[in-house]
C-alpha positions in Angstrom: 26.5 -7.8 -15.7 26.8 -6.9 -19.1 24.9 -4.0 -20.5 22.7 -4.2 -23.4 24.0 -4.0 -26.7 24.5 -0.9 -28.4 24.0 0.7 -25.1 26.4 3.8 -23.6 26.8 4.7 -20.5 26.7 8.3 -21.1 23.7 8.1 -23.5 21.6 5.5 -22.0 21.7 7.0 -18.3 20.5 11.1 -19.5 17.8 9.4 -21.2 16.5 7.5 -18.6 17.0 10.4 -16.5 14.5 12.6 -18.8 12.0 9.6 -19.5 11.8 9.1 -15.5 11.3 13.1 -15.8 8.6 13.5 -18.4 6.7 10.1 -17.1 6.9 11.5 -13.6 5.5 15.3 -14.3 2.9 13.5 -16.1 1.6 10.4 -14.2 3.0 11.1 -10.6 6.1 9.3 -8.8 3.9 6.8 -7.1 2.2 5.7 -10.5 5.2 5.5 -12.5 7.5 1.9 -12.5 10.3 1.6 -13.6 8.8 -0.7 -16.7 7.7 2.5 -17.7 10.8 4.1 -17.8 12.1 1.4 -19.5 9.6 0.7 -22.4 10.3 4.8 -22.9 14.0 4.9 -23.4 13.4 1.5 -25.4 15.7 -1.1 -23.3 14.8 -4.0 -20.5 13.3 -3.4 -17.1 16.6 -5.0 -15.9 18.7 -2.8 -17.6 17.9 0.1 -16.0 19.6 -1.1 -12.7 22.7 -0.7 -14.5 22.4 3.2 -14.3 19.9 3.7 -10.9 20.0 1.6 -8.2 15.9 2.1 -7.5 13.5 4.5 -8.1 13.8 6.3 -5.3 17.1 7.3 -5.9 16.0 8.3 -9.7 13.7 10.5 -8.1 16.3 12.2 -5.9 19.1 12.5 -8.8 16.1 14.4 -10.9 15.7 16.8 -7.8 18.9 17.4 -6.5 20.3 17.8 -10.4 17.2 20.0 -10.9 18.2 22.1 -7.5 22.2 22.3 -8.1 21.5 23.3 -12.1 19.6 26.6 -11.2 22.1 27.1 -8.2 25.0 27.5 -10.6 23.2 29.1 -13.3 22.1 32.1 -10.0 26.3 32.5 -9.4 25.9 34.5 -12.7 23.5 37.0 -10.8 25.7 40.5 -10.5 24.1 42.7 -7.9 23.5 45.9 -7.1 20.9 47.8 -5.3 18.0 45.7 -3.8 15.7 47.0 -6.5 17.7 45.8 -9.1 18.5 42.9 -7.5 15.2 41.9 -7.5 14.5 42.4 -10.8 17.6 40.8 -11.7 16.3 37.6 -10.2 12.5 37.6 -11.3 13.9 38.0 -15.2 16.6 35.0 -14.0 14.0 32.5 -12.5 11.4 32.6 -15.1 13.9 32.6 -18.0 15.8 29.5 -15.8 12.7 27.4 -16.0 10.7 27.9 -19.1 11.8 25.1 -20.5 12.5 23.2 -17.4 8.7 22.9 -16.6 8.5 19.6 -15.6 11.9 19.4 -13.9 10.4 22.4 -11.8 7.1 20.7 -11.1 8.9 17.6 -10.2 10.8 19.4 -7.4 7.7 21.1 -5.8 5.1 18.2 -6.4 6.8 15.0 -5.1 9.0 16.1 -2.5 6.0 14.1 -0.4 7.7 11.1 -2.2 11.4 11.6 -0.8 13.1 9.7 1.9 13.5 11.6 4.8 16.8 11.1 3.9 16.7 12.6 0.1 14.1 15.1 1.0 16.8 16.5 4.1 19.3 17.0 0.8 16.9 18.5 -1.5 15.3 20.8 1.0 18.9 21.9 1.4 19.7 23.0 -1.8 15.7 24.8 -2.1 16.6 26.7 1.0 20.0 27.4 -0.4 18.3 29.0 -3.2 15.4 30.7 -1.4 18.1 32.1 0.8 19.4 34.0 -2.7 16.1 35.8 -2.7 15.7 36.2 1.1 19.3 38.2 1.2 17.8 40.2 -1.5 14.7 41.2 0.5 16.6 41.5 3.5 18.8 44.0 1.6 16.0 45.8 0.5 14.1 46.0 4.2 17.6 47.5 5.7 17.5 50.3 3.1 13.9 51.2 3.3 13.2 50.3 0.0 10.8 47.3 0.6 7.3 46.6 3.1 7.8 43.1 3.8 6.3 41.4 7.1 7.5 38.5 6.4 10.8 38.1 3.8 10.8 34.1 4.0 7.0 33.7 3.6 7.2 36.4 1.1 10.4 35.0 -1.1 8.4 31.3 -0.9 6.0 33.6 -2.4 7.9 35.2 -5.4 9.0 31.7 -5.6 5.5 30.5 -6.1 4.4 32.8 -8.2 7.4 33.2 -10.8 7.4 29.0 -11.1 3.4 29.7 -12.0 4.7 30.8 -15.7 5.4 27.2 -16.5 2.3 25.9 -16.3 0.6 28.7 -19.1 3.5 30.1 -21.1 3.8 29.2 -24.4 6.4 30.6 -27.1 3.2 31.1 -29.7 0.7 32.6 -26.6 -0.1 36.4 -26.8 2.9 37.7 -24.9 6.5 37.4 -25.8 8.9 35.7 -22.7 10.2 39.8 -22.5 6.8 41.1 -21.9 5.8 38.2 -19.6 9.2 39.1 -17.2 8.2 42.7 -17.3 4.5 42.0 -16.3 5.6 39.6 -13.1 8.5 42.1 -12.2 5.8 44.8 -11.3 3.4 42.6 -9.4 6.8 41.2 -7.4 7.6 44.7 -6.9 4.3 45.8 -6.0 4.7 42.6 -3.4 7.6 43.9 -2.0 5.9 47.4 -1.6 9.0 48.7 -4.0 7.0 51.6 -5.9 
């Protein structure tokens, strides 16, 4: 089948990708078609299967391309002592995903939507991440430096709390990203019982 004309490969499927993104943050998985995604990027309903084989597996590309990104991007994280490895990650997270807001709310908010299947892979690579922070914690229990009952409830926590900033931040709000990452490193060290 021929593609549309005018229509690249490498320009058409990213685009797609980030319509099916925006219209999914917005509207829900369930409520969006694939019309939709169409009419957005501005080619045929039809065409679409040229680049996704359903919407089901657009769904788990966004995910799973959302999960392995901010894996990569945390192999830049140095180390250290647990304290500062903490910190190191709170500033990392909410910098990661300011501008990935709806990629992040995608990833927590449909995983309802995933095949058993899709959501086995992407609850993978979320575990693989979590597990990041959990070493961190666990590092930080060993040397008496953190209170933790808990360290995977409380790193699904942290989690929780740093992915809030998405939903209020805004460049032109009161705070400056800087002083936002200093404010949420004390409460997660005042979480973690770290002084």
């Amino acid at each position: 089948m021929a593609r549309t004309a005018g229509s690249h490969s490498d320009i058409t499927g990213p685009r797609i990708e980030a319509a099916a993104l925006r219209l999914i943050a917005r509207h829900g998985f369930a409520a969006v078609s694939m019309r939709q995604i169409a009419a957005e990027v501005g080619v045929q309903a039809g065409a679409l299967y040229n680049y996704i084989p359903d919407k089901q597996t657009l769904l788990a590309r966004l995910m799973i391309g959302h999960m392995e990104d901010l894996l990569e991007a945390a192999q830049t994280l140095q180390g250290g002592d647990p304290l500062a490895r903490l910190e190191e990650f709170v500033r990392f997270h909410i910098d990661q995903n300011r501008e990935r807001g709806d990629a992040v709310f995608v990833a927590y908010m449909e995983l309802r939507s995933l095949t058993d299947e899709n959501f086995a892979r992407v609850e993978a690579l979320r575990r693989a991440y979590e597990a990041r922070l959990e070493d961190v914690l666990v590092a930080g229990v060993e040397a008496g430096a953190f209170k933790i009952t808990d360290v995977r409830i409380t790193a699904r926590a942290l989690i929780a709390m740093l992915n809030g900033v998405n939903t209020w931040f805004r460049e032109s709000g009161p705070r400056r990203l800087d002083e936002v990452q200093d404010i949420y490193w004390d409460m997660a060290r005042g979480a973690v019982g770290g002084g």
